[in-house]
C-alpha positions in Angstrom: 0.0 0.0 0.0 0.9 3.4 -1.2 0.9 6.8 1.5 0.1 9.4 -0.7 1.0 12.8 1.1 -2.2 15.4 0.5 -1.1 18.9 1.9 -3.7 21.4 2.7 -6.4 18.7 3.3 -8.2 20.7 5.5 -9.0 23.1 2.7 -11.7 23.5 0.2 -10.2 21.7 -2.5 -8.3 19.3 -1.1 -11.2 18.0 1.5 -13.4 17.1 -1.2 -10.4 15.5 -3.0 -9.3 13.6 0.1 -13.3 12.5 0.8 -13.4 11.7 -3.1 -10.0 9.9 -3.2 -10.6 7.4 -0.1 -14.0 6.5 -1.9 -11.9 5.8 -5.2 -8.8 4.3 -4.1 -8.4 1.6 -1.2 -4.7 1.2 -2.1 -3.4 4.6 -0.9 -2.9 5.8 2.6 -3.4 9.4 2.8 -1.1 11.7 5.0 -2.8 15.1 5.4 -0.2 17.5 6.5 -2.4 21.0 7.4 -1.1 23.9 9.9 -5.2 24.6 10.0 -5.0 28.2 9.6 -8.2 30.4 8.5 -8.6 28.3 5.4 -8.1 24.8 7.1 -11.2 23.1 9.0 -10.9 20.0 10.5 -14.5 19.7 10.5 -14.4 19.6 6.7 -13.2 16.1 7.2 -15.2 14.4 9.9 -16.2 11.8 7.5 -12.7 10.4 7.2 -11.6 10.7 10.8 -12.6 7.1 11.1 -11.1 5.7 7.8 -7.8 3.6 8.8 -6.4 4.6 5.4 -6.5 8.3 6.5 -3.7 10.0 9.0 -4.0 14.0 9.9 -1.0 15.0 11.0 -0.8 19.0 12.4 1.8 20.5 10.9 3.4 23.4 8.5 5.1 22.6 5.0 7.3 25.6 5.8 9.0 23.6 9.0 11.4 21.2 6.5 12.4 19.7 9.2 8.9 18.0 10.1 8.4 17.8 6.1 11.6 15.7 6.1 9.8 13.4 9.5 6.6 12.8 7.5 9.0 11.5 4.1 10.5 9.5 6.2 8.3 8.2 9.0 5.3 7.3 6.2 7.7 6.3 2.9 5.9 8.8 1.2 5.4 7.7 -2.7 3.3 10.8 -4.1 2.6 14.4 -3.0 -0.1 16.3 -4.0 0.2 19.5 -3.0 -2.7 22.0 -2.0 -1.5 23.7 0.8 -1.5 27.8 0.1 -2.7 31.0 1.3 -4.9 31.7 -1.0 -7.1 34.6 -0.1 -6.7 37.4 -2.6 -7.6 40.3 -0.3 -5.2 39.1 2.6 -2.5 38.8 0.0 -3.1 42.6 -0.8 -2.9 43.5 3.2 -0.4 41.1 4.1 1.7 39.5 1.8 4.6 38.3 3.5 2.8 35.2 4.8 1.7 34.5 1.0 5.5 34.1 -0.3 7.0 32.3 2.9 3.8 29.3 2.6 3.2 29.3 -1.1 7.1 29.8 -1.8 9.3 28.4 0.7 6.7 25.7 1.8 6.4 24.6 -1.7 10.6 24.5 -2.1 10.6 22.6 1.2 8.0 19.9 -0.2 10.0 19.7 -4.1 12.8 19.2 -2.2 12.1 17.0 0.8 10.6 14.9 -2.2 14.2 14.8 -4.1 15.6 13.8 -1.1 13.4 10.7 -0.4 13.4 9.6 -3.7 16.4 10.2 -5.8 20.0 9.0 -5.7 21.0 12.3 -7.8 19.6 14.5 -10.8 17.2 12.1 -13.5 18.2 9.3 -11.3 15.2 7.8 -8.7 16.3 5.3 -6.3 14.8 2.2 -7.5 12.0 1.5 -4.8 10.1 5.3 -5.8 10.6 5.1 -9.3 7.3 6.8 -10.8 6.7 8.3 -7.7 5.2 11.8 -8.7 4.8 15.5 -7.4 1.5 17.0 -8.5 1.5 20.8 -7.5 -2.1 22.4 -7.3 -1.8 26.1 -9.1 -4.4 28.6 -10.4 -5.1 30.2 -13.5 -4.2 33.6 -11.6 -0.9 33.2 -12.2 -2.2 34.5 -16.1 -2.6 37.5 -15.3 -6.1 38.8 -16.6 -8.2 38.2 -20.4 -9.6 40.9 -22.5 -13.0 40.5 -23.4 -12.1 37.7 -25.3 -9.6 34.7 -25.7 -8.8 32.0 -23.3 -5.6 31.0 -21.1 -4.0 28.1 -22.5 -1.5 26.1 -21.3 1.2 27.9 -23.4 -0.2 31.5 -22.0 2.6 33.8 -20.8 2.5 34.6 -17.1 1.5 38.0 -15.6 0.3 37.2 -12.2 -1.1 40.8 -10.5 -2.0 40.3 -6.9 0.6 38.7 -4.3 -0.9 36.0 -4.2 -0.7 35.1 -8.0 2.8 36.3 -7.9 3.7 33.8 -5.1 1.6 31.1 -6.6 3.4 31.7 -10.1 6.7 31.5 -8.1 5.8 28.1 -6.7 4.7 27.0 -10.6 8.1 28.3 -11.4 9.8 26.1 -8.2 8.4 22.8 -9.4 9.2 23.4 -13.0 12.9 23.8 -12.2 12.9 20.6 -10.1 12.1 18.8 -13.4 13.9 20.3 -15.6 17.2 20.6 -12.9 16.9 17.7 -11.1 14.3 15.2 -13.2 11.2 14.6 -10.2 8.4 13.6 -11.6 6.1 17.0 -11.6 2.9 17.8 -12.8 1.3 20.9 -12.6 -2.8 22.1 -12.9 -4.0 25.0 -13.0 -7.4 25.1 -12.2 -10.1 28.3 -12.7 -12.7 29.7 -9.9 -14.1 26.8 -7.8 -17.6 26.2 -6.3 -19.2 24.0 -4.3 -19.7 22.3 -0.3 -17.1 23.5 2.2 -15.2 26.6 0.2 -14.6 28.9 3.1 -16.9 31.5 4.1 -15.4 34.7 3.0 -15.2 33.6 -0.6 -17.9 35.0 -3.2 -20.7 32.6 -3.1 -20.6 31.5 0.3 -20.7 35.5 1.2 -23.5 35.8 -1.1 -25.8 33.0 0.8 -24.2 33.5 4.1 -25.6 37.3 3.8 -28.6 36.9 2.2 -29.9 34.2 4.8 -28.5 36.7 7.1 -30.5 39.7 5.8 -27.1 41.3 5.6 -25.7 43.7 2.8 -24.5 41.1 0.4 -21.5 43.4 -1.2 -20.1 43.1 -4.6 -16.7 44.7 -5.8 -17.0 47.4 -8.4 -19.9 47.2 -11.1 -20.1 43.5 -10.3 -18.8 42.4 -14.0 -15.7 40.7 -13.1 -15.9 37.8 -15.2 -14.6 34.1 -13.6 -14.7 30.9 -15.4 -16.3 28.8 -12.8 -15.4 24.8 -11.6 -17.5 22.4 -9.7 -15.0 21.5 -7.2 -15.5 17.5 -8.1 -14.9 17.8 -11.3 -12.3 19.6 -10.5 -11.4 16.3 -8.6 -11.5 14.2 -11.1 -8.9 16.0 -13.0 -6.7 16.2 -10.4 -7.0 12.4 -10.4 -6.8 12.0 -14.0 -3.2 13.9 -14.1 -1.9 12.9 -11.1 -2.6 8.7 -12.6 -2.2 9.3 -16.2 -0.4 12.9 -16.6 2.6 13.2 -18.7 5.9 14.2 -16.5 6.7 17.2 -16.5 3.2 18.5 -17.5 1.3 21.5 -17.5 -2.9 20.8 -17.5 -5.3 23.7 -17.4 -8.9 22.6 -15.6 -11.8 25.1 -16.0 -15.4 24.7 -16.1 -16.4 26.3 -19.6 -18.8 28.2 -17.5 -18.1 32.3 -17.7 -20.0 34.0 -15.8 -19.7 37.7 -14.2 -20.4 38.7 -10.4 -23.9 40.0 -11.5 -24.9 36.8 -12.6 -23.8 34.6 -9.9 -25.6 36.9 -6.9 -28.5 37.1 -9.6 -28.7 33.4 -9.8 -28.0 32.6 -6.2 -30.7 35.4 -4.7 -32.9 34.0 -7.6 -32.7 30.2 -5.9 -32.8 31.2 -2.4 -36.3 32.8 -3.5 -37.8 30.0 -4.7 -35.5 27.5 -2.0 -35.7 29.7 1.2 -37.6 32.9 0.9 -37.4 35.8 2.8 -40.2 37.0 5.4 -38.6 40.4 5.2 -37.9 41.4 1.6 -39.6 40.3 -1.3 -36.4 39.2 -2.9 -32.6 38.9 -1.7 -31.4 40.6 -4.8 -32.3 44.2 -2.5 -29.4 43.0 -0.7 -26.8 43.4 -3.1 -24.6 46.1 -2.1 -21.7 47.5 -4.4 -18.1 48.3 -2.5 -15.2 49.7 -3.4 -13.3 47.4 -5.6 -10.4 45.4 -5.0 -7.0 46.6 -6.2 -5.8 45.7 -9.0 -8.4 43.4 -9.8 -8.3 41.5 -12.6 -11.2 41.8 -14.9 -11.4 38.7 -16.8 -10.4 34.7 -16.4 -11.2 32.3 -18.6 -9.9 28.3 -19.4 -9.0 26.4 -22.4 -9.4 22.9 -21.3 -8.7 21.3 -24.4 -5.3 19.9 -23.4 -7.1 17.4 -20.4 -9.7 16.8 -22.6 -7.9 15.4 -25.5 -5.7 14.1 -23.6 -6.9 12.6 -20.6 -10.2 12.7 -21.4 -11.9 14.7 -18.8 -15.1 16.3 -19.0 -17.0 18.2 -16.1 -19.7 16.1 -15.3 -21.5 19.2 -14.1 -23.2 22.3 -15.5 -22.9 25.6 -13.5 -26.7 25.4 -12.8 -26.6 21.5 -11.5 -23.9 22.5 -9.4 -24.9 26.1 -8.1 -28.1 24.2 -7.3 -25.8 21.8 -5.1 -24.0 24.3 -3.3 -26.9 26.5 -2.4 -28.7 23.4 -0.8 -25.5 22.2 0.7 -25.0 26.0 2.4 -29.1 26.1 3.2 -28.6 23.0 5.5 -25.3 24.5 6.3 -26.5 28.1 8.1 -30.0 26.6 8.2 
C-alpha cells in the first residue's frame, strides 16, 4: 500500500479531493499534513476521521524539518500539494505570509521529495521510481483576459496580486525541479471553484451567508468581473486524472467552460434562495446586493482552455454551472439553516 502525502487537506479543495479519493482508491494511505490556519477546518473532514487509510497530521510545509519526519516516518510515494494562502484580499494587506507558505513551503515539499526519492539529478532510487509530485496552481498566475480569448497552457505569465505572484513563483519552483533535477512533476491550474465546504469569506458563500442573514451582500466594483467557474468534483477528477495518467513534466489547465460575471452569480444565487428559502422580510434577496469599493488591481477577466485534459486525458466536467450552483446553495441552506 501506497501513502500518498495530501497537503492542505483541511482546505476547500483538497477536502473534497481527500473525501473523493478514499472513496476511489483503497490502495493509498493518505497523509494530510495542514497547519489549520483560516482556510483549514478539520471539521471539513469528519467523515474520514474514522477511515484507517486516513492519518492527519498537524503540521506546516514551511518547517522542512517536520516535512523531512513525514517523508520519512510514512515512505511517502506521491505528493499532491494543496497547501497555500490563497485569499486574494489578505494577500493585498499582508503578503509576506503568502510568499513564505506558497514559496518556501512549496521548495521545502519539491525538495524533501528529491531527497526521499532520488540518488542524484534524473536518477530515482529504485523503490520510488514513478513516484510523482502533482502541484495544485491557479489560473491567476495568467494574469487577466480581455474580453475575449482564453488562457491556455502555453499563456505567458502576468500574475497581478501577491498572491498570484507567489503562486506563479511556486509553478516556477516545481518546474525547475524537473527540468534541474528530473522529479516527476505535474502541474494544474485550475479556474474559480464552487461548491460544499469553500470557506466563508469567498464569493458565493458570502452571497448565501448574507442573504440568509438579511445582511448587505457586497459586490466589488460594477459587479462584471468575469470568472470561469469549476464544480470542485470535477475539479477532482482531474486532479486524479493527471496525477494517474499525466505526462511528467506537465502542465494541465482545468476550467469549467462556465463564464459568468459577479452580477450573474448573486443574480442566480438570490434568484434560488427565492424559490428555496424565501425571505419573510424582503420580497427578494437581490435588495441585498450592495456595491463596494473594488479590489486593487483586480483583474477583470479569467477564462480556461481545457482542451489539453480533454484530449488528452479525457476529462469532462460532469457538471453544468446550474446543476452544481443548485448543489451548493442546498448544501449552504442546510449548512447556516
Amino acid at each position: 500500500m501506497k501513502s500518498l502525502l495530501i497537503t492542505g487537506g483541511a482546505g476547500f479543495i483538497g477536502s473534497n479531493f481527500i473525501a473523493y479519493f478514499l472513496e476511489n482508491y483503497p490502495d493509498y494511505k493518505l497523509i494530510n499534513l495542514d497547519l489549520l490556519t483560516y482556510a483549514g477546518n478539520s471539521e471539513n473532514l469528519s467523515e474520514c476521521e474514522v477511515n484507517p487509510l486516513y492519518k492527519f497530521i498537524h503540521g506546516d510545509i514551511c518547517d522542512f524539518e517536520l516535512v523531512q519526519g513525514v517523508f520519512s516516518e510514512y515512505d511517502i510515494r506521491g505528493v499532491i500539494h494543496f497547501a497555500a494562502e490563497s485569499h486574494v484580499d489578505h494577500s493585498i494587506s499582508n503578503p509576506g505570509v503568502f510568499i513564505e507558505t506558497n514559496v518556501k513551503g512549496t521548495y521545502n515539499l519539491v525538495q524533501a521529495a528529491k531527497e526521499h526519492w532520488m540518488n542524484e539529478p534524473f536518477e530515482y532510487k529504485s523503490e520510488y521510481a514513478g513516484c510523482r509530485f502533482h502541484h495544485i496552481s491557479t489560473d491567476e498566475v495568467y494574469g487577466s483576459l480581455a474580453d475575449t480569448g482564453l488562457f491556455t497552457e502555453t499563456t505567458a505569465y502576468a500574475p497581478n496580486s501577491p498572491y498570484s505572484a507567489s503562486k506563479a513563483s511556486a509553478d516556477m519552483i516545481v518546474r525547475a525541479y524537473r527540468k534541474t533535477y528530473g522529479l516527476n512533476t505535474v502541474i494544474t491550474n485550475c479556474s474559480n471553484n464552487y461548491g460544499p465546504k469553500q470557506h466563508a469569506e469567498k464569493l458565493i458563500p458570502t452571497i448565501i451567508r448574507k442573504a440568509l442573514n438579511h445582511e448587505p451582500i457586497p459586490i466589488y466594483g460594477d459587479g462584471k468581473n468575469i470568472r470561469d467557474w469549476l464544480y470542485v468534483l470535477d475539479h477532482c477528477r482531474g486532479i486524479d486524472l493527471v496525477f494517474h495518467h499525466g505526462k511528467t513534466g506537465g502542465v494541465y489547465n482545468i476550467g469549467g467552460g462556465n463564464e459568468r460575471d459577479n452580477l450573474c452569480i448573486v443574480d442566480e444565487i438570490c434568484s434560488m434562495l427565492d424559490r428555496l428559502k424565501p425571505s419573510n422580510t424582503v420580497k427578494s434577496y437581490k435588495h441585498l446586493i450592495t456595491f463596494v469599493d473594488d479590489r486593487a488591481g483586480h483583474d477583470r477577466r479569467y477564462a480556461i482552455d481545457s482542451t489539453k485534459i480533454q484530449t488528452q486525458l479525457g476529462w469532462q466536467a460532469e457538471e453544468s454551472f446550474e446543476s452544481g450552483i443548485l448543489k451548493t446553495v442546498e448544501w449552504y441552506i442546510e449548512k447556516y439553516g
